[in-house]
C-alpha positions as CSV (number, residue, x, y, z in Angstrom):
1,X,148.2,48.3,128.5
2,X,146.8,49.1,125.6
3,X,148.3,46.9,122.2
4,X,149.2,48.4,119.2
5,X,148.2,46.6,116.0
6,X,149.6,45.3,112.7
7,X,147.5,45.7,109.7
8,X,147.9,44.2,106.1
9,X,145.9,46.4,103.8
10,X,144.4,45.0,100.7
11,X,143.5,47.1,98.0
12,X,140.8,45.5,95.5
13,X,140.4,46.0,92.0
14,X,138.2,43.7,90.2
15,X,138.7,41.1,92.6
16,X,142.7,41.2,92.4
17,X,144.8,42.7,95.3
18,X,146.6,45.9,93.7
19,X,149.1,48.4,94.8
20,X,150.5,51.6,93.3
21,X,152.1,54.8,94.4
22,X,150.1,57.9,95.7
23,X,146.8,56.1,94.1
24,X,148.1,55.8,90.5
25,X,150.4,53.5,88.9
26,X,148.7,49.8,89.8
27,X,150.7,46.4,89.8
28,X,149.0,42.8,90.6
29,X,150.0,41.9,94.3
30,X,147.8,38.8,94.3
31,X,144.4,36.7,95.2
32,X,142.7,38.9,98.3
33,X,141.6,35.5,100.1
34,X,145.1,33.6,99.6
35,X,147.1,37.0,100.7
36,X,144.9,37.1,103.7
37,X,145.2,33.3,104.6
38,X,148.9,34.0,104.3
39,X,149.4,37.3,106.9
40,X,146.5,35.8,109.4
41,X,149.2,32.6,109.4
42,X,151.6,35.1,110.3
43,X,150.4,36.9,113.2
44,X,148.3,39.9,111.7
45,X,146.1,41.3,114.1
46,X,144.0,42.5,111.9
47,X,143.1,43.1,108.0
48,X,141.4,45.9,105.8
49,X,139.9,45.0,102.3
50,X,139.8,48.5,100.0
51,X,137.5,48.2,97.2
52,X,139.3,51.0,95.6
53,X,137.3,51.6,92.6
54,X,133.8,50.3,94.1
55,X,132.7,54.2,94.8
56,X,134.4,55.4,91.0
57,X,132.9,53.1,88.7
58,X,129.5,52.7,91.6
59,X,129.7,49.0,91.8
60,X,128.4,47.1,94.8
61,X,130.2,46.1,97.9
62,X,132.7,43.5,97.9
63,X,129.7,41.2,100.0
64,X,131.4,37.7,98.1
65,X,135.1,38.7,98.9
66,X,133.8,39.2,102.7
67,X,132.3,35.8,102.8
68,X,135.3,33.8,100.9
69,X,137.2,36.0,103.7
70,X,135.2,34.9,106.5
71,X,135.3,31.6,105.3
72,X,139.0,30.9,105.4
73,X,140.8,33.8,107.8
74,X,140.3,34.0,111.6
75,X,141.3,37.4,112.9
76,X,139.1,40.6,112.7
77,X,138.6,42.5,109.1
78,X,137.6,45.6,107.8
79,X,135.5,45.7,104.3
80,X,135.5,49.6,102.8
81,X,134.7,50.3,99.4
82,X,131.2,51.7,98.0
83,X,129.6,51.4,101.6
84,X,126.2,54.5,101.2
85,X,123.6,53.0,103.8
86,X,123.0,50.9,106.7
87,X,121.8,48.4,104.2
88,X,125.3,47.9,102.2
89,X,127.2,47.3,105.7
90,X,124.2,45.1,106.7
91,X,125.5,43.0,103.4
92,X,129.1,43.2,104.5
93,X,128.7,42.7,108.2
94,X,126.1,39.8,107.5
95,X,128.7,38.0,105.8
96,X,131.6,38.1,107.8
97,X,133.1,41.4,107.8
98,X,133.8,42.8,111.6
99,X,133.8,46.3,110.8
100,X,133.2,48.6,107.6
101,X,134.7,51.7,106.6
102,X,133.6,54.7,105.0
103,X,134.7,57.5,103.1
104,X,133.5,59.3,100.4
105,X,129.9,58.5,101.1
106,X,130.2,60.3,104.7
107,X,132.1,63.1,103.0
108,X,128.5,63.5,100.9
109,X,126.5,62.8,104.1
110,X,127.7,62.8,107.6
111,X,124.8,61.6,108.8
112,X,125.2,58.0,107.3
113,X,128.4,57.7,110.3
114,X,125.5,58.6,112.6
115,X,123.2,55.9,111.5
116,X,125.9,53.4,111.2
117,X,127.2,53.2,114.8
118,X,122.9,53.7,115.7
119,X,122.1,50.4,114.0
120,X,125.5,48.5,114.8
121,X,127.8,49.9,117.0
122,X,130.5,52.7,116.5
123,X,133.1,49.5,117.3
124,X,132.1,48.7,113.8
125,X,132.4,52.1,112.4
126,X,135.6,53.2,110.9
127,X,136.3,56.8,108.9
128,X,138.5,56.1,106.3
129,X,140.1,59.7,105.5
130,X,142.5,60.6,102.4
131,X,144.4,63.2,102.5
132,X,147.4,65.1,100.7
133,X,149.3,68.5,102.2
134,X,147.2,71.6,100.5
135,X,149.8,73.2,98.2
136,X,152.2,75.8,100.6
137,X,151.6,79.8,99.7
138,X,154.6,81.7,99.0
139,X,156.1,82.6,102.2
140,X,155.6,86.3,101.9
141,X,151.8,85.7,100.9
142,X,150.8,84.1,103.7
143,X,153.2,83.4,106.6
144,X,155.7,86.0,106.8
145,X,155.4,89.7,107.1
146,X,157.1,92.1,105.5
147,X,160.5,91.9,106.9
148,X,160.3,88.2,106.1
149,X,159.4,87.6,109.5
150,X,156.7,85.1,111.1
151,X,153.5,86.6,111.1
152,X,152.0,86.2,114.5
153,X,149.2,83.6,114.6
154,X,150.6,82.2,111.1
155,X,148.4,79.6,109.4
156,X,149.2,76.1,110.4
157,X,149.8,73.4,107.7
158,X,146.6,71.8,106.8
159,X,145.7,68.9,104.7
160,X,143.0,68.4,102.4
161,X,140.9,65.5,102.1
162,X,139.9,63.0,98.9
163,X,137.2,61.3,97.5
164,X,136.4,58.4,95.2
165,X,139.9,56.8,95.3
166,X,142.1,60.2,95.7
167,X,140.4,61.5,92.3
168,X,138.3,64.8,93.5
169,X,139.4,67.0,95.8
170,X,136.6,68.1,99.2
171,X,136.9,71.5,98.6
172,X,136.8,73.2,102.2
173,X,137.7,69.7,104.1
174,X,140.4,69.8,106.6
175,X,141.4,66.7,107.0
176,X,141.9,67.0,111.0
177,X,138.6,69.2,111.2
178,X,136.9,66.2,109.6
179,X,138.2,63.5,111.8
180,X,137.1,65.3,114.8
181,X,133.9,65.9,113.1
182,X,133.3,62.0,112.1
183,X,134.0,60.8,115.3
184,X,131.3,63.2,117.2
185,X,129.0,61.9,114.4
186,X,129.9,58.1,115.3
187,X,133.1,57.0,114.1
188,X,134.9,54.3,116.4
189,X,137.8,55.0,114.1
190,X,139.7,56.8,112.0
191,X,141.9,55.0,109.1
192,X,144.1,57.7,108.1
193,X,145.8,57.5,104.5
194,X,148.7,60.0,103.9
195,X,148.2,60.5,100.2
196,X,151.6,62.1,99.7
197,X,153.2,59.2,101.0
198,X,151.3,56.3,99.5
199,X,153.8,53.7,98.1
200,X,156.7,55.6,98.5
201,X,158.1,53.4,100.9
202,X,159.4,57.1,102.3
203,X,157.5,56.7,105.9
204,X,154.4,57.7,107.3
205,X,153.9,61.3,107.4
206,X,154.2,61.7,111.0
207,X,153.0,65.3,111.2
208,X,149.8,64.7,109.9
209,X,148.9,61.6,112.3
210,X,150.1,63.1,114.8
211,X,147.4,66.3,114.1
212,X,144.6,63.1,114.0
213,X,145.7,61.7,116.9
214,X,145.6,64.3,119.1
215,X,142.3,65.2,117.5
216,X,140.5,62.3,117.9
217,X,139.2,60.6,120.9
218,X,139.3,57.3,119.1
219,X,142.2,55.0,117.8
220,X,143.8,56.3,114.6
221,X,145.4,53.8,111.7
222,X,148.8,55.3,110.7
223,X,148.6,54.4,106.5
224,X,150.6,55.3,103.2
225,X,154.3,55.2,103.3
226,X,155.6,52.3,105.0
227,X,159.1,51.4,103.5
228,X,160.9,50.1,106.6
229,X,159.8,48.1,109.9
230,X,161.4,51.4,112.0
231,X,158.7,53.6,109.7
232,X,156.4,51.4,111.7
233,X,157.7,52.6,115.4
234,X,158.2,55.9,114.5
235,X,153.8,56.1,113.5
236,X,153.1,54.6,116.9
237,X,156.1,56.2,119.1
238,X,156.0,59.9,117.3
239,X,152.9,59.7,115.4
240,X,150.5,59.0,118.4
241,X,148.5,56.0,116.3
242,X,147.2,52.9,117.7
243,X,147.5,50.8,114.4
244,X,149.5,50.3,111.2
245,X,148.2,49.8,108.6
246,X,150.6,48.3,105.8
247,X,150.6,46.7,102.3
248,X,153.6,46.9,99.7
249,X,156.5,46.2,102.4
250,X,154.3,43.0,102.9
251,X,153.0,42.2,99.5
252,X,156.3,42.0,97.7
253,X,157.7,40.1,100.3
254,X,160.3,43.2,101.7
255,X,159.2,41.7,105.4
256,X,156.8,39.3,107.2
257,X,154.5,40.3,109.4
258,X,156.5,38.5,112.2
259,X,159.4,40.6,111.6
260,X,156.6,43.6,112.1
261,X,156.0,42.6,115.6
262,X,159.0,40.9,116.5
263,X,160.7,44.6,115.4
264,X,157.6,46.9,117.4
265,X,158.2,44.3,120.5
266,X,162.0,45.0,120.7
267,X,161.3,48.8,120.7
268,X,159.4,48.8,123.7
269,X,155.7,48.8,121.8
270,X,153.6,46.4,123.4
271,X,151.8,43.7,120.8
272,X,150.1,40.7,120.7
273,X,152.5,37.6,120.1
């Protein structure tokens, strides 16, 4: 039996935890260290630290926060954020970090997933993908024929993926296409932001894990939306992912990470205690 996971997220900006809605709008959520301290007390199973701005403004990698993490939290974490070469996740990984996760410096060169799970391991690779719904066509344009009927073989929705903290558009990136892509190349996982639903507290956009899921051979991190603990089920149960990944609904105090679990439990999804 294979147990799903419960995943604070921590989104970094100049050493503060931040949190906004679909990548704009920022408000202070905290220290990154004391926040951790706090959800690893609580039962996480995991955490993920998002440099958010470390591939925008080309800073280095968050190497101190990972060893102030390391220092004080005892469950597995993730450290993304400005990651370009086996040498910046040597940094990370050297001081404490478990796992590091890419994304806009694959998106220039896929390679770099290939050379990270060759020097450490695709456990300790993870594909961090953004992605929004590409704007519909008129129905008539694309989808429907004359009569205003179906067109056989009609386009499925597709999603386009996002770069240096949701700012520039991949231009020919399907975001499904890529996951597949990533995890051939070397990814041991996919962390899977719905940009659309990104602090909206709406849910997790179900259609598009789903499409991952089923996509990739490895497990997938349901993120962006969270609002209530059933939005939590309904990634795992209907969504296909193996992990949640979660911040505002934690952050402000809406729910505990307990309640997380204790509410996945009583819905039949099996978790650690």
């Amino acid at each position: 039996m294979v147990l799903k996971r419960v995943i604070p997220c921590l989104d970094v900006d100049a050493g503060r935890v931040v949190k906004g809605t679909n990548f704009v709008g920022l408000r202070d959520a905290g220290d990154p260290v004391e926040l951790a301290e706090r959800y690893d007390a609580e039962g996480a199973d995991e955490l993920v630290f998002l440099d958010i701005t470390a591939s925008h403004e080309k800073r280095e990698t968050i190497v101190e926060l990972a060893r102030r993490t390391a220092d004080n939290v005892f469950i597995p974490f993730t450290i993304g954020g400005g990651i370009r070469s086996v040498e910046d996740a040597q940094a990370v990984l050297d001081a404490g970090a478990d796992k590091v996760s890419v994304n806009s410096a694959a998106l220039a060169r896929p390679e770099l997933l290939t050379e990270l799970a060759d020097h450490f391991g695709a456990q300790c690779v993870v594909i961090a993908i953004d992605a929004a719904a590409s704007a519909p066509a008129r129905p008539r344009e694309s989808n429907m024929d004359a009569a205003g009927l179906p067109r056989p073989g009609a386009a499925s929705p597709r999603w386009n993926v996002y770069v240096n903290g949701g700012r520039k558009k991949v231009e020919g990136r399907d975001a499904v296409s890529w996951a597949r892509e990533a995890v051939e190349r070397g990814a041991g996982e996919v962390l899977l932001t719905s940009m659309d639903r990104d602090g909206t507290n709406d849910g997790y956009d179900i259609e598009l894990t789903r499409a991952v899921a089923d996509a990739a051979s490895v497990p997938v991190i349901a993120s962006g939306g969270a609002g209530t603990l059933e939005h939590l089920s309904e990634a795992i149960a209907e969504g296909g992912a193996d992990a949640v990944l979660c911040a505002s609904i934690f952050h402000y105090g809406a729910y505990r990470v307990r309640e997380a679990k204790e509410h996945l439990a009583a819905d039949g999804i099996p978790v650690r205690p």
